[in-house]
C-alpha positions in Angstrom: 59.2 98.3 152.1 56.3 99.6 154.3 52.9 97.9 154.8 51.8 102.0 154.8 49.6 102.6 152.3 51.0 105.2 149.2 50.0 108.9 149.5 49.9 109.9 145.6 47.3 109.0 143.9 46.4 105.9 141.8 45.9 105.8 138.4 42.5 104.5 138.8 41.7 107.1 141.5 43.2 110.1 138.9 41.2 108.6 136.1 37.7 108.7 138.2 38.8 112.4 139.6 39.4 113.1 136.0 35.9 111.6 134.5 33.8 113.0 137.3 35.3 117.1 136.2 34.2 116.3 132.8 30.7 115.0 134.1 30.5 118.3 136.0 31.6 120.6 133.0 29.0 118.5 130.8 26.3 119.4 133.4 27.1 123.0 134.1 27.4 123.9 129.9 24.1 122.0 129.7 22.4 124.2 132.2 23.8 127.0 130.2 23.0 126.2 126.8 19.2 125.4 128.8 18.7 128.9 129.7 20.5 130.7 127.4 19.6 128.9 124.2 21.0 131.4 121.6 24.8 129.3 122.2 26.2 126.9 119.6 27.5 123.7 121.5 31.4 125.8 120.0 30.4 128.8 122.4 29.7 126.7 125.2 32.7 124.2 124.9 35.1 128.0 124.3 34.1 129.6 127.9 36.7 130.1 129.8 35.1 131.4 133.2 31.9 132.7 134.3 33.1 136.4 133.6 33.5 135.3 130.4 30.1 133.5 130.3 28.9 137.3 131.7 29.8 139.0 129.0 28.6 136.8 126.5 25.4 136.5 127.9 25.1 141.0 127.8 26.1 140.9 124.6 23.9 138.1 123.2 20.8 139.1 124.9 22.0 143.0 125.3 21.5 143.1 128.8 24.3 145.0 131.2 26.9 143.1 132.3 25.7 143.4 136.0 22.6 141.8 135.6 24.0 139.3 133.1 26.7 138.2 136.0 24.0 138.1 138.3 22.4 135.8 136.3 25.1 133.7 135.9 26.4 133.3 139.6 22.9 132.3 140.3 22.8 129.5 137.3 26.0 127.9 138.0 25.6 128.6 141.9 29.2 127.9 142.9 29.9 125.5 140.4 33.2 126.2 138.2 32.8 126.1 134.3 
């Protein structure tokens, strides 16, 4: 046995990795459901990607798709849903 220290990843460590993702997702489908207020908590929690989030946005607020994914790169602003 080595005094070297492991290379995979501790429980602990995969647990925090894993908490702070869901903090992150909780955040970004807050800011969502802050600007675009017509989505039940079921809408948000079913996106899948921020295309996705495009085309519900157009079709909810009956905008084009362009402008709606416009929108939506600038509200999540490279943050992943």
């Amino acid at each position: 046995m080595t005094d070297q220290p492991s290379t995979a990843p501790n429980r602990m460590q995969a647990r925090t990795d894993g908490q702070k993702r869901a903090l992150q997702k909780r955040e970004v489908l807050a800011a969502i459901g802050g600007k675009w207020g017509k989505f039940s908590e079921q809408e948000l929690s079913d996106l899948k990607n921020e295309d996705d989030l495009a085309v519900q946005v157009a079709a909810k607020y009956g905008i084009e798709k362009a402008i709606a994914q416009r929108d939506v790169a600038d509200l999540l602003n490279g943050r992943a849903l």
